[in-house]
N, C-alpha and C positions, 0 to 999 in steps of 0.2 A: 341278621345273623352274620357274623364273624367268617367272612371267607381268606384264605390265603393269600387271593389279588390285594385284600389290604391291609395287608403287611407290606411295611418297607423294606427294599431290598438293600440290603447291605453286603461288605464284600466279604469278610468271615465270622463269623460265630464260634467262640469259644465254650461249651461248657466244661462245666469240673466239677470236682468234690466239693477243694476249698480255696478261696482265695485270698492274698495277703497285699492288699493294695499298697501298703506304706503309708500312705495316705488314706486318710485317719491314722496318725500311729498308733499303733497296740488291736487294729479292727483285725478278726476272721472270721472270714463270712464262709456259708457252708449251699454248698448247691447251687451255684451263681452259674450268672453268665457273663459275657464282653464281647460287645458289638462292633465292630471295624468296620468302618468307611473312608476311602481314600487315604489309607494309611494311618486315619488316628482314633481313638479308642471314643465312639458314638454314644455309647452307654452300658454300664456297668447293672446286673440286678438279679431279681432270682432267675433260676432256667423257665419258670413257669411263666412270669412276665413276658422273657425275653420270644418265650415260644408264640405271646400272642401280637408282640409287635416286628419282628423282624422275620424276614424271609431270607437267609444268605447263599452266593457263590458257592461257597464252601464252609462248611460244618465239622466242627470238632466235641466228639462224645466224650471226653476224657476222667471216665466216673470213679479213678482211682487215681489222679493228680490232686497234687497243687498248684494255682498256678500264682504268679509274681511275676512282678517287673525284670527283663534282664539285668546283670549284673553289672557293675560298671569299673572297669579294671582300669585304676586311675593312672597307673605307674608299669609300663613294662617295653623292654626292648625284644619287639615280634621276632626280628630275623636271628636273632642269637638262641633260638629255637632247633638249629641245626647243634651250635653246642652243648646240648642236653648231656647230661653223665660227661660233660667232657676232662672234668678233674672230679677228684676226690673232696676230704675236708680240709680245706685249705684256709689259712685266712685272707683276709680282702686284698694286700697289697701284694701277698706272694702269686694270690690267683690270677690276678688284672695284669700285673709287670710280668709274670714270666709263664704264662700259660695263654689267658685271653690274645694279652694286645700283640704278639708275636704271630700267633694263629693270624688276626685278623690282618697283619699287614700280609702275610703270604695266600690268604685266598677270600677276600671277599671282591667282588664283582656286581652288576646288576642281576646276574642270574641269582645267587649264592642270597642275594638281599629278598626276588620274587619268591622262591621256594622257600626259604625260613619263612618270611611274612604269611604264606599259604601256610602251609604247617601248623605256625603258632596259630595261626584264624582258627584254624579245624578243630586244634582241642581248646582253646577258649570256646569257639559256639557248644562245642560238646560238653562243654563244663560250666555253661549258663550264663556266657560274658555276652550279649549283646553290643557292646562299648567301648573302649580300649585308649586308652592315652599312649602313644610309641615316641618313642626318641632313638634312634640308630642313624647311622650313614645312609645316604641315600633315598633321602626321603620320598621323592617323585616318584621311585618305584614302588615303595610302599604303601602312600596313597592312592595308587591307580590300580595295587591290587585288593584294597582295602571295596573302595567303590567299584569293582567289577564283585565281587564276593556281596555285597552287599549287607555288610558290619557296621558299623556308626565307630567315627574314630578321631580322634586331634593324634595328626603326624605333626609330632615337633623337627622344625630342621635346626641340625647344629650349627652353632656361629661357631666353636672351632672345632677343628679336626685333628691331634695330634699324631696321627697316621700322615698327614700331610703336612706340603710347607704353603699351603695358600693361605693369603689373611684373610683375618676376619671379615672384613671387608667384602670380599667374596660371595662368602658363606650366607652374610646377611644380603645380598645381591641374589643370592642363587633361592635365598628360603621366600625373601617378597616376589618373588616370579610364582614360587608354589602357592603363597597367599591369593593372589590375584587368579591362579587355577580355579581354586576351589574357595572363594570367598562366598559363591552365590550356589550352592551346591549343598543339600540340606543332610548328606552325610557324611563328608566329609571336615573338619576345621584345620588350621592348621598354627600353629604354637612356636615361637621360640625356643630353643634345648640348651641347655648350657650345662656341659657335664661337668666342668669344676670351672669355680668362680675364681679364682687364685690363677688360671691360665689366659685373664683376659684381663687387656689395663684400662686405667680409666676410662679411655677417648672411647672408644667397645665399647662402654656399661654407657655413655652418654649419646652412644648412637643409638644403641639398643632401647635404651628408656624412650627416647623421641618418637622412635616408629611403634613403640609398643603403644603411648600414649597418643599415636595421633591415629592409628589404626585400629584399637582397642585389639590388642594382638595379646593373648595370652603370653607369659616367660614361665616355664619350666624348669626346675634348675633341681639338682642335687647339692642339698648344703647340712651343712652341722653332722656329715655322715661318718666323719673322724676325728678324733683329736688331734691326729697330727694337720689334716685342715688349715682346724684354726690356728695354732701355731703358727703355722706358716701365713696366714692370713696379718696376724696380729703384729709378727715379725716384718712381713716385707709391705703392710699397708698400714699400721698402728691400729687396725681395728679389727671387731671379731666377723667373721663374712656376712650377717644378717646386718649388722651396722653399716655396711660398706652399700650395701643392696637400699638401706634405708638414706643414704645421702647422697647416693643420684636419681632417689625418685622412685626406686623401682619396684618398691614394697607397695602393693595394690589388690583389691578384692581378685584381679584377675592375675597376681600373681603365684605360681603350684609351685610348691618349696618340698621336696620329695627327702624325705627320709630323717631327719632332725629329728639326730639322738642325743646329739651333745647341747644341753637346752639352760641355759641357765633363768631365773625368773626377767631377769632386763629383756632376753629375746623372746620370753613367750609373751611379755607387755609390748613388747615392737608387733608382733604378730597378731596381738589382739587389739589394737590401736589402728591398724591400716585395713584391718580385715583380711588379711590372706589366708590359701587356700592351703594346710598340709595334707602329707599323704604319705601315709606309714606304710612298710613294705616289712613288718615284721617277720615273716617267714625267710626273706634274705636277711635279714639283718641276723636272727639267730644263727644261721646257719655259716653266714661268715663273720659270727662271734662282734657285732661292731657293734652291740647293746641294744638298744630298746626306744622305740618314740614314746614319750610320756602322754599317752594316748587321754589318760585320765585328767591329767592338769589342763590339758588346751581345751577338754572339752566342757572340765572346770569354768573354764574363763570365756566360754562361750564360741573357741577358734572350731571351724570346720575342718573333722578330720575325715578325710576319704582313703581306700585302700588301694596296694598295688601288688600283684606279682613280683616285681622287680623281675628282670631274665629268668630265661627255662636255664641259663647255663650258671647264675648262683643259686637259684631258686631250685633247681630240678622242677617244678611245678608250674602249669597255668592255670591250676583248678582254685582259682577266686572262690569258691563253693565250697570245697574241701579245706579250705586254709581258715576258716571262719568259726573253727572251732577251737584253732588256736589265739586269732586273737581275744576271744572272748575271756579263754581262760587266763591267759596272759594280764590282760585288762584287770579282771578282775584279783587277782593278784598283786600287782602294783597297787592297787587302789584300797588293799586290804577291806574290802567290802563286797562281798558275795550280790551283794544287791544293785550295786553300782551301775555294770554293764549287762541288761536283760540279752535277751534274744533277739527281741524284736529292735531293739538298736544295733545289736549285729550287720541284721538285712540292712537297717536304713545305711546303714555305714556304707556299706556293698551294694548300696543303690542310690537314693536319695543325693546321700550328701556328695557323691562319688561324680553322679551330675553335676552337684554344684559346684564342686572342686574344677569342672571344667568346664562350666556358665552353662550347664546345659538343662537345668533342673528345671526350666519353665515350659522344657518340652521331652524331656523321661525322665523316668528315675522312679516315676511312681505309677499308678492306674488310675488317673483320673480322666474324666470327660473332656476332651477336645485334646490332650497330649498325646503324639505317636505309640504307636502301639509296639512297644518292644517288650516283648512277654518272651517268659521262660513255661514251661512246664517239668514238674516233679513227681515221679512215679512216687508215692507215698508209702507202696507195699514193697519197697524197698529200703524206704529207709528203717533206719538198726533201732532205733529209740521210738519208731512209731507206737503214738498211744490212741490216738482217736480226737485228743482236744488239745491245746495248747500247742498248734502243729510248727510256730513260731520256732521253739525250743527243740523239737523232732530234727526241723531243718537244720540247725547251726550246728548241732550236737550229735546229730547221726547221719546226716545227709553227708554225701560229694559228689563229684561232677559225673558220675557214670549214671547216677539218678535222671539228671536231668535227661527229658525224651523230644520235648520238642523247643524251639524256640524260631521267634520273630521280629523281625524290625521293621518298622511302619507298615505293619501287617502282612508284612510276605515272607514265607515261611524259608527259615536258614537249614531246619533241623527237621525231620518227623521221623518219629517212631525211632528216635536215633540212627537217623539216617541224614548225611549232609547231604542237602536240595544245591548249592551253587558251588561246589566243589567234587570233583571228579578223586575218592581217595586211592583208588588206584594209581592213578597216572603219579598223584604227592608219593604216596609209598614206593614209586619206583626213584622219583625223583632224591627222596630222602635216603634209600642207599645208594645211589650216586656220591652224595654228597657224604654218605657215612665212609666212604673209602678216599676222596680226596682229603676229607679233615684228616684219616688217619696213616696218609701217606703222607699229608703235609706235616704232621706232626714227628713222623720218624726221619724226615730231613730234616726239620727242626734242631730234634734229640743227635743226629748225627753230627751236624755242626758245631751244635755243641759239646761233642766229646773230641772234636776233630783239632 
């Protein structure tokens, strides 16, 4: 007879209603469980099973979830999380040149970079991001609050700074100190950033390439995000910026090409020929009007496209969750085919490939046996389109991030019952109007100077 001593002990147990592994694409399972040991996901099956081989720590009853992989938020700048609403509808170059980059030379700081990065973590966990790819100043702060919070993240450091006059040189000096931090450290990565390719010259892109390739150093880059760009690319290099990137080497599976709207068929062949990694931010892109990544064509051709936020300050948003039913329909749209982009490639987009876009897929992105356990949970009786079966379609199309209730990473819990377990949001809340009165005193020196 089956006594409780023999069951194996494990550290949590998850049950649910229903779950949506990713893996198997298109599977939902109904009544399951997931078993966590030492941070990675033991075994997956029904609750019935699960009740006669495991004993857990800690048990979770969640008979009116879904649960799923966290989300993986391939593309966003964390500490510009303070400039949330801080302009109106603007477009890209009046926003950056006479709102952002002014702001940020008059107040950002190590402090000003901890409390954004805090912040943004809080409504990313709260809105089903277990993941996050960040590129902003100051990366070492952002890292050490990423791993104290305990989030899964690639902090890219900038090679230049145009706030500054240090060289590049530096920059890539000051990012291999932060590589060598966190090289052996299983949450943290840390990535190349290069926020326009056109502000860096040759001898750069051939230092750059070197340590990328002897390091296996991810490069993250924003490119093909404007016409005027390439222009200026084509003018003062004779070539269009994905070529330029293709002739010192730098076009690689592990390279993240963020936002590539302006796409002609040569660059989506350059992209499909070296294997790199896109990552469409269409919810910034509409909103500062700079068109559309051809989500449909690269995935045509077999290119991995993953997703991003892009900033809370062009975006207004970090809900990865809630933005998912825009690209769907967007998608399908372009693609004139209703059939094109289901739901269930939605998620993987927002998980899966989101991993893979930042090498991380062989250990999340999905729910399989022996990967880390970074799970979401989805209160069900709240989402708007709930029907009872095809919960895939519920999710993308009536879910957002106020849904989600709990989440985890390597099995220890970020979130429960919506409530953040490693962030104190009181103390953030005070911190964040602090910071809501110097942005808006900085901003009315600003305005003064400039009428002066």
């Amino acid at each position: 007879m089956e006594t409780p001593k023999s069951r194996e002990r494990v550290d949590v147990l998850i049950k649910c209603k229903y779950i949506i592994p990713i893996v198997p694409f298109g599977i939902e399972h109904k009544d399951y469980a997931i078993a966590i040991k030492n941070q990675r996901i033991k075994k997956i099956c029904s609750q019935i099973e699960a009740s006669k081989l495991y004993e857990a720590n800690e048990e979770y009853d969640l008979n009116h979830h879904l649960v799923m992989p966290g989300l993986v938020n391939a593309q966003v700048c964390a500490s510009m999380r303070l400039f949330k609403g801080l302009t109106g509808d603007l477009k890209r170059k009046k926003w950056l040149a006479e709102c952002v980059r002014p702001l940020e030379k008059k107040i950002l700081n190590p402090e000003f970079i901890g409390d954004g990065a805090k912040l943004a973590i809080s409504e990313m966990i709260k809105s089903g991001t277990t993941c996050y790819a960040d590129m902003y100043f100051l990366p070492s702060v952002s890292a050490s609050i990423a791993q104290d919070i305990g989030i899964r993240s690639q902090i890219g450091f900038p090679v230049w700074d145009e706030l500054s006059r240090e060289s590049a040189e530096s920059y890539i000096h000051e990012g291999l100190k932060l590589y060598d931090s966190y090289k052996n450290r299983p949450l943290v990565k840390t990535a190349f950033a290069i926020d326009s390719l056109n502000s860096l010259d040759q001898e750069t892109l051939k230092i750059i390439a070197t340590y990328a390739n002897e390091l296996d150093l991810p490069i993250r880059i924003r490119l093909h995000e404007t016409s005027a760009e390439i222009t200026v690319s084509l003018n003062g290099f004779g070539s269009r910026p994905i070529e330029r990137l293709s002739e010192f080497g730098m076009l690689q599976p592990q390279t993240q090409l963020a936002h590539m709207l302006k796409l002609d068929n040569h660059d989506i062949q350059l992209l499909g020929r070296h294997g790199c990694q896109v990552i469409a931010c269409p919810e910034s892109n509409l909103k500062l009007n700079n068109g559309l990544c051809p989500i449909e064509k690269l995935i045509f051709k077999g290119i991995n496209v993953a997703l991003g936020t892009e900033s809370a300050a062009c975006n207004t948003s970090l809900d990865l969750l809630g933005g998912l039913k825009v690209v769907n329909l967007v998608t399908k749209g372009f693609s004139k085919n209703a059939s094109f982009f289901d739901a269930h490639q939605s998620l993987k987009m927002a998980t899966l490939d989101g991993a893979k876009a930042l090498n991380w897929h062989d250990q999340i992105g999905s729910l399989e046996t022996g990967k880390f356990a970074d799970i979401i949970a989805i209160d069900i009786l709240k989402i708007d389109s709930f029907s009872g079966n095809k919960m895939a379609s519920g999710i993308v199309y009536g879910s957002s991030g106020p849904n989600v209730t709990h989440a985890w990473v390597g099995g220890r819990a970020l979130m429960e019952n919506n409530v953040l377990k490693t962030i104190c949001e009181s103390k953030l809340m005070d911190a964040t109007q602090k910071w809501c009165r110097e942005i808006e005193f900085a901003q009315s020196t600003l305005e003064g100077n400039n009428n002066s």
